[in-house]
C-alpha positions as a printed Julia matrix, in Angstrom:
271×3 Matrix{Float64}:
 64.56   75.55  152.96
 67.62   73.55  151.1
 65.27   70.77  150.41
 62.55   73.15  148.7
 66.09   74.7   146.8
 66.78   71.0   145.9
 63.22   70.24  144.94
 63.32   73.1   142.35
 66.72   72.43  141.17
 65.63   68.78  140.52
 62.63   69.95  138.67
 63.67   72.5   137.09
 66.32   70.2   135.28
 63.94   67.18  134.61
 61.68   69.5   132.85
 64.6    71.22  130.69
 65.58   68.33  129.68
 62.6    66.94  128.27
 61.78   70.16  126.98
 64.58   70.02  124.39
 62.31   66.92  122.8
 59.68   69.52  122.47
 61.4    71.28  119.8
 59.19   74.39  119.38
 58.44   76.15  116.34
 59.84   79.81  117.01
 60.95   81.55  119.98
 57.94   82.65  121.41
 56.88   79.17  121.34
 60.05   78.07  123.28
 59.69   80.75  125.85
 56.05   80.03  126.79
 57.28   75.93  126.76
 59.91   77.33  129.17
 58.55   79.74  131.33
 55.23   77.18  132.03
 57.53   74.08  132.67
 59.63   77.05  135.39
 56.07   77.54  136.56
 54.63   73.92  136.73
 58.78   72.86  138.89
 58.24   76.05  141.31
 54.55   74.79  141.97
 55.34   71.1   142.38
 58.19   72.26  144.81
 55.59   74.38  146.81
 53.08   71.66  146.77
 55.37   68.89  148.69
 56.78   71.56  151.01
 53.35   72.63  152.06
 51.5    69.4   152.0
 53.65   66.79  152.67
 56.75   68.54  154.79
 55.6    71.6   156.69
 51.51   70.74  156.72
 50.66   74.31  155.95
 47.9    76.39  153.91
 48.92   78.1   150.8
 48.27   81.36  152.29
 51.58   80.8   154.08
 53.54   81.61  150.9
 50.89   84.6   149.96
 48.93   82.27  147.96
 45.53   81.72  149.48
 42.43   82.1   148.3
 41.82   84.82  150.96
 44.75   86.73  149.6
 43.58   86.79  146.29
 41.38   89.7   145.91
 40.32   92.54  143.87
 41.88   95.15  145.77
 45.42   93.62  146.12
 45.54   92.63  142.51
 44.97   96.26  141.74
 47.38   97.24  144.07
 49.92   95.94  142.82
 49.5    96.36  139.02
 49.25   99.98  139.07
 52.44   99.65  141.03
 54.17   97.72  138.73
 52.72   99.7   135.49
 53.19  103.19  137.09
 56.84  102.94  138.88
 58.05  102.53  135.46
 55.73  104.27  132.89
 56.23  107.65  134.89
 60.04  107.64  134.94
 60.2   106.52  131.2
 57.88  109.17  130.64
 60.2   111.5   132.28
 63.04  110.2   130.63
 61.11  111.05  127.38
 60.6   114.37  128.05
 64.42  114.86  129.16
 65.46  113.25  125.31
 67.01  110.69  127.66
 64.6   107.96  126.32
 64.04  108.25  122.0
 60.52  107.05  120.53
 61.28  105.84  117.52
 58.47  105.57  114.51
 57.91  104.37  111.04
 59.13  101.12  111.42
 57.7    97.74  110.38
 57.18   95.05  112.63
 55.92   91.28  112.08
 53.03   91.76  113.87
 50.02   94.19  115.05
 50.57   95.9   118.53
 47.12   94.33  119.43
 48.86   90.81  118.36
 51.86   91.92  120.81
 49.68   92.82  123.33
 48.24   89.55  123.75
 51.62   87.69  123.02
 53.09   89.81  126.13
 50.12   88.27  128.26
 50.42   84.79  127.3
 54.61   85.11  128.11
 54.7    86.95  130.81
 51.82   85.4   133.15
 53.77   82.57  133.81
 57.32   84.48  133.85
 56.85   86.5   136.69
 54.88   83.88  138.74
 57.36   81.43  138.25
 59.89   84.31  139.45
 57.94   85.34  141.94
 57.42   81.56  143.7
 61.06   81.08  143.48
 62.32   84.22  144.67
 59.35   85.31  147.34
 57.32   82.23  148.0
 58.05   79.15  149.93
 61.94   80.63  150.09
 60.72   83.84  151.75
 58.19   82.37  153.91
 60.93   80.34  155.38
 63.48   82.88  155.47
 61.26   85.36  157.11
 60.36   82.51  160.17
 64.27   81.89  160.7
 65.66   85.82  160.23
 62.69   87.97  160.18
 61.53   90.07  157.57
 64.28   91.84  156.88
 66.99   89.59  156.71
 64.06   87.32  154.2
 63.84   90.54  152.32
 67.47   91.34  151.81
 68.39   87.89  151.08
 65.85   87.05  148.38
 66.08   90.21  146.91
 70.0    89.65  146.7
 69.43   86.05  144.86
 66.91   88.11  142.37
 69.6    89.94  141.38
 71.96   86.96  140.96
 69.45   85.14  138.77
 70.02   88.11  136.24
 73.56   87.82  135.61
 73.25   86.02  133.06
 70.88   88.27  131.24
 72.52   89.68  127.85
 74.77   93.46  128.77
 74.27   92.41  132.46
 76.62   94.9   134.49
 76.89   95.89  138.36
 74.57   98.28  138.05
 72.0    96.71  136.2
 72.4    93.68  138.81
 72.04   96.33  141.84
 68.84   97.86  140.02
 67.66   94.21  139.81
 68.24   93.7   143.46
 66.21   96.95  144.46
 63.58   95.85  142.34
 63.24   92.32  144.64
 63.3    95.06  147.58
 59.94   96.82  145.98
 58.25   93.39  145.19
 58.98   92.1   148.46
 57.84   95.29  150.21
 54.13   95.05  148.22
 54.23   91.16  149.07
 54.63   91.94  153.04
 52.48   95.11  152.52
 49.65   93.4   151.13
 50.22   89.89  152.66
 49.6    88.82  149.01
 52.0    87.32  146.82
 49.07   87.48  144.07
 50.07   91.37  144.34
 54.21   90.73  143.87
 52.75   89.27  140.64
 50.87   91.37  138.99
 52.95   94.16  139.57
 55.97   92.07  138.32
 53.68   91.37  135.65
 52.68   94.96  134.85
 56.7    95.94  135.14
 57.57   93.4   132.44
 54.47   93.9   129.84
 54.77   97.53  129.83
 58.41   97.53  129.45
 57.87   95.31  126.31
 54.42   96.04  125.02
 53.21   99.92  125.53
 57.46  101.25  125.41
 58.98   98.37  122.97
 62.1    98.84  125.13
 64.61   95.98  126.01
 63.23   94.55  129.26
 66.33   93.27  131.61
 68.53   93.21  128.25
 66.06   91.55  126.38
 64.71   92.75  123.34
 61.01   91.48  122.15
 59.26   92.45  119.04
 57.8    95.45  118.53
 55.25   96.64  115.91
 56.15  100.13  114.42
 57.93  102.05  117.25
 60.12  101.38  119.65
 61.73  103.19  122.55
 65.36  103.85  122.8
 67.84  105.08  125.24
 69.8   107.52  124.22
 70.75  109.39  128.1
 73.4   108.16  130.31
 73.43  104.64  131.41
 73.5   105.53  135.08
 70.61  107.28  134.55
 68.33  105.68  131.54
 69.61  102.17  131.66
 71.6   101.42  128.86
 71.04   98.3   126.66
 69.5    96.86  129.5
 66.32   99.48  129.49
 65.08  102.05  131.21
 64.53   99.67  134.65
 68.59   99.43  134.71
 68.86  102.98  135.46
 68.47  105.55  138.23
 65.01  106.31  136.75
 63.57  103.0   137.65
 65.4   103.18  141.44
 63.14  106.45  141.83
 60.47  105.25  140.7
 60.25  102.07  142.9
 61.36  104.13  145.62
 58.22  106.08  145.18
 56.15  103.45  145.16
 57.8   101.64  148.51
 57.06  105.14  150.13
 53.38  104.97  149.12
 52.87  101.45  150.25
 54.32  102.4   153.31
 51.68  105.18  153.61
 48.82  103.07  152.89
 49.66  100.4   155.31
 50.48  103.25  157.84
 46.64  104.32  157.27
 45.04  100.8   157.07
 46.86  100.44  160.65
 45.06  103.3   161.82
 41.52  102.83  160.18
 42.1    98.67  161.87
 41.16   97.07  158.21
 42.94   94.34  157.12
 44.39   94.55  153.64
């Protein structure tokens, strides 16, 4: 496990520091450079552990071909889309969340749309092999599944700290949302799944809301959302997922995972 930590360190470094030869264009630009040099150090670091230290399949971190199906892939992007489109929604109708109209953006949403794809792909799989991949796998053959769950989901959170109007609460919020992507990634047995609904989280935050997404804001095209409720509840600066919203939301979607696994146990199909 500390060599696969030192493996992505190492890479992770190498590649940022050729990166700043790159010299993109814009920002977008620099985050897709970024986000697929994260993706291309988390892989090679999973490659050597697999093939070269621990001779196992990919479908020991989630990532086999077997585990990459239809059904798990739609699994977990309604989760991802719905745990937080339903309590923005609500936060909407409370006047806790503000849609605001009329405004003029650089680009088409359509344009936006696309741009979200192309950025956040790569994001959350490169999150989602550092945080629940090899790391996990490892943890959850030394501790179990809980402690593997609790830990990673405690260095997700970390990782965020640095995000712009990070507080304790946003970083706890962070933290339950590693709890909910590890919980579809033992549910499912996918890690395929973790990522798409990490996927879904992100793009809708940032494409079908315009809200900040972990702090961040992105472009929007003529409306955006805005918080205007109580920052335990709606999130602050950091958007709605910072808030107790989100937390019910995910906790929602935990329960119904739970469910479904409780009735694929007793129908004897494997997910």
């Amino acid at each position: 496990m500390l060599l696969f930590l030192g493996l992505g360190g190492i890479f992770s470094f190498a590649f940022g520091y050729l990166a700043r030869f790159a010299r993109p264009s814009n920002y977008v630009a620099q985050q897709l450079l970024s986000y697929g040099l994260l993706l291309f150090a988390a892989w090679l670091a999973h490659y050597i552990m697999l093939r070269w230290v621990d001779h196992a399949p990919w479908s020991y971190v989630g990532l086999g071909r077997e585990q990459l199906t239809p059904r798990v892939l739609a699994i977990g992007l309604a989760l991802g889309a719905l745990c937080i489109l339903i309590p923005s929604g609500g936060l909407l109708l409370a006047h806790d969340l503000t849609l605001v109209t009329g405004l003029q953006g650089r680009h088409s949403w359509l344009v936006l749309a696309g741009g979200g794809v192309a950025l956040f792909l790569p994001q959350s799989l490169a999150e989602e092999m550092i945080s629940r991949g090899y790391l996990f796998a490892a943890l959850r053959d030394g501790v179990g599944a809980a402690g593997a769950l609790a830990a990673t989901s405690i260095g997700f959170g970390l990782l965020h700290m640095a995000n712009p109007g990070a507080t304790a609460q946003s970083v706890c919020v962070v933290i339950f949302a590693g709890v909910f992507l590890a919980a579809i990634l033992v549910a499912t047995r996918s890690l395929y799944a973790a990522w798409m609904a990490h996927f879904a989280w992100n793009w809708s935050m940032a494409e079908l809301l315009h809200s900040a997404v972990s702090g961040i804001r992105f472009p929007y095209s003529s409306y955006r959302m805005d918080t205007a409720g109580p920052t335990w509840l709606s999130g602050g600066a950091w958007g709605p997922e910072g808030g107790a919203a989100a937390i019910a939301g995910m906790t929602v979607g935990i329960a119904a995972l739970v469910e479904w696994r409780r009735r694929v146990a007793l129908s004897g199909r494997v997910a």
